[in-house]
C-alpha positions as CSV (number, residue, x, y, z in Angstrom):
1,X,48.9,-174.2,137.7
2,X,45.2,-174.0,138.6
3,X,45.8,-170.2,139.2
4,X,47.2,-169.9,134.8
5,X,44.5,-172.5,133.8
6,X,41.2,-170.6,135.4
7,X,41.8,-167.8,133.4
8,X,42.7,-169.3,129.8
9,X,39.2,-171.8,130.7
10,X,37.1,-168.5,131.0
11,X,38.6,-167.2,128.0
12,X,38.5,-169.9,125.8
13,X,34.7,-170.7,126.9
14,X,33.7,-166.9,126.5
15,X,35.3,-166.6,123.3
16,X,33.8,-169.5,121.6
17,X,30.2,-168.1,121.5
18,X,31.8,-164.4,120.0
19,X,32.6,-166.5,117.0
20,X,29.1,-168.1,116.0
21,X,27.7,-164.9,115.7
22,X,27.4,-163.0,112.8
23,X,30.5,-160.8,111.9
24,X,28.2,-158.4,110.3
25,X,26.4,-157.1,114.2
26,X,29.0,-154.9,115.8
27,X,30.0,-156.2,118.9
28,X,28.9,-154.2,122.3
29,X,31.0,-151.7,124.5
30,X,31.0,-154.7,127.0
31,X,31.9,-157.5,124.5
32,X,34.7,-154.9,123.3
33,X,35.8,-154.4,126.5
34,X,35.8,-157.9,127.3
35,X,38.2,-158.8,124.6
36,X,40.6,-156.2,125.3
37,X,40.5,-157.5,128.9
38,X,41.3,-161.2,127.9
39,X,44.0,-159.9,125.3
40,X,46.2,-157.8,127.7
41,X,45.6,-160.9,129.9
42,X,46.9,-163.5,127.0
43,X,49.5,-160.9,126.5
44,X,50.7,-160.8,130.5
45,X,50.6,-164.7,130.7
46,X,52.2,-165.8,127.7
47,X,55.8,-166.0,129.1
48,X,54.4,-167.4,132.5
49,X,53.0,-170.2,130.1
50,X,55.8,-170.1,128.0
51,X,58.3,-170.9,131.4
52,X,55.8,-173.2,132.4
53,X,56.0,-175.5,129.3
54,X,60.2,-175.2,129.4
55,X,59.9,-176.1,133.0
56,X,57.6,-179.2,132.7
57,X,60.3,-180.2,129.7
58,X,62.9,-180.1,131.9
59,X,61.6,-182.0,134.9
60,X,59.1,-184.3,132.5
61,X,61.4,-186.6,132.1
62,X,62.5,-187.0,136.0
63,X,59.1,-186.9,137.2
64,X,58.2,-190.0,135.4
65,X,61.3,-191.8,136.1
66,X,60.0,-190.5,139.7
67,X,56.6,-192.2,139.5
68,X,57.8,-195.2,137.7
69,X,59.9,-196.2,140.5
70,X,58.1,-194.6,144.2
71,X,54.2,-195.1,142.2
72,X,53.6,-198.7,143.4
73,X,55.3,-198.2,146.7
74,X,52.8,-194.7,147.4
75,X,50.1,-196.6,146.2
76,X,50.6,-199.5,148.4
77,X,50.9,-197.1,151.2
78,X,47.6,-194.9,150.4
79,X,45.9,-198.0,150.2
80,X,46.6,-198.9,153.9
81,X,46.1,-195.8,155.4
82,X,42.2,-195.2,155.8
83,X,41.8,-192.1,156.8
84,X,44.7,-189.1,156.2
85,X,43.2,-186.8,158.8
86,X,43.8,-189.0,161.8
87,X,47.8,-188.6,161.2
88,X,50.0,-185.5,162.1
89,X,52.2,-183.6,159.8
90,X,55.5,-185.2,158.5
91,X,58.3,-184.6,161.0
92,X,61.8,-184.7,159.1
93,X,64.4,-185.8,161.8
94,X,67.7,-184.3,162.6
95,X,69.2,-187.9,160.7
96,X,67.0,-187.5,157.9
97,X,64.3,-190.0,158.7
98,X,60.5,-188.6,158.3
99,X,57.7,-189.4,161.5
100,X,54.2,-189.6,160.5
101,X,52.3,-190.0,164.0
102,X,48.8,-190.4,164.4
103,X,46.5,-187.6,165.8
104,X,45.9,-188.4,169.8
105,X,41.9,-189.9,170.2
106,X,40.0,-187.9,171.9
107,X,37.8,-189.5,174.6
108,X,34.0,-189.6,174.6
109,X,34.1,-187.5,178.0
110,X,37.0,-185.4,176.6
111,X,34.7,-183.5,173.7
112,X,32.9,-180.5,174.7
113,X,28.8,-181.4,174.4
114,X,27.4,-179.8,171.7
115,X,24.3,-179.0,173.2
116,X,25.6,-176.9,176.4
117,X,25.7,-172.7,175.8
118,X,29.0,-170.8,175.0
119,X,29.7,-167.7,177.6
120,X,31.0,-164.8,175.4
């Protein structure tokens, strides 16, 4: 999404300025070139967009249901976990059932100091 949404942003926010100008001063090879550039671009993502929108109607509805019901149970669980990058990744079980495990703790005398030199 953020990949589709970058490019309209720069277009939009480049075009804007092109029309507060006079229409009466020809626009430069660049500027021409420009908006060539960011038509074939409308032009190549249009049915990307297009999918996109029919997608997001078709699973709108079942993503809210989605958040309506699991929302206050995530949020209950974000709000006891303090720090995300002590945990490991989700392991999904052979049954079904999904093991988060916290990240081992280093010891003190473990970590390498970070003042000794590195041989190469």
């Amino acid at each position: 999404m953020k990949q589709i949404a970058l490019p309209l942003l720069f277009a939009a926010l480049i075009g804007a300025p092109g029309h507060a100008q006079d229409q009466e001063q020809d626009p430069s090879l660049m500027e021409q070139g420009l908006e060539l550039f960011f038509e074939g671009l409308r032009d190549e993502m249009s049915p990307a967009l297009d999918d996109l929108r029919l997608l997001a109607e078709e699973f709108g509805p079942a993503m809210q249901g989605f958040l309506q019901e699991m929302g206050p149970a995530l949020a209950d669980i974000a709000s006891q976990v303090e720090d995300w990058s002590t945990y490991e990744m989700p392991e999904i079980l052979p049954n079904g059932d999904i093991i988060i495990r916290k990240k081992p703790v280093q010891d003190e005398s473990e970590q390498p100091e970070s003042g000794g030199q590195t041989d190469i």
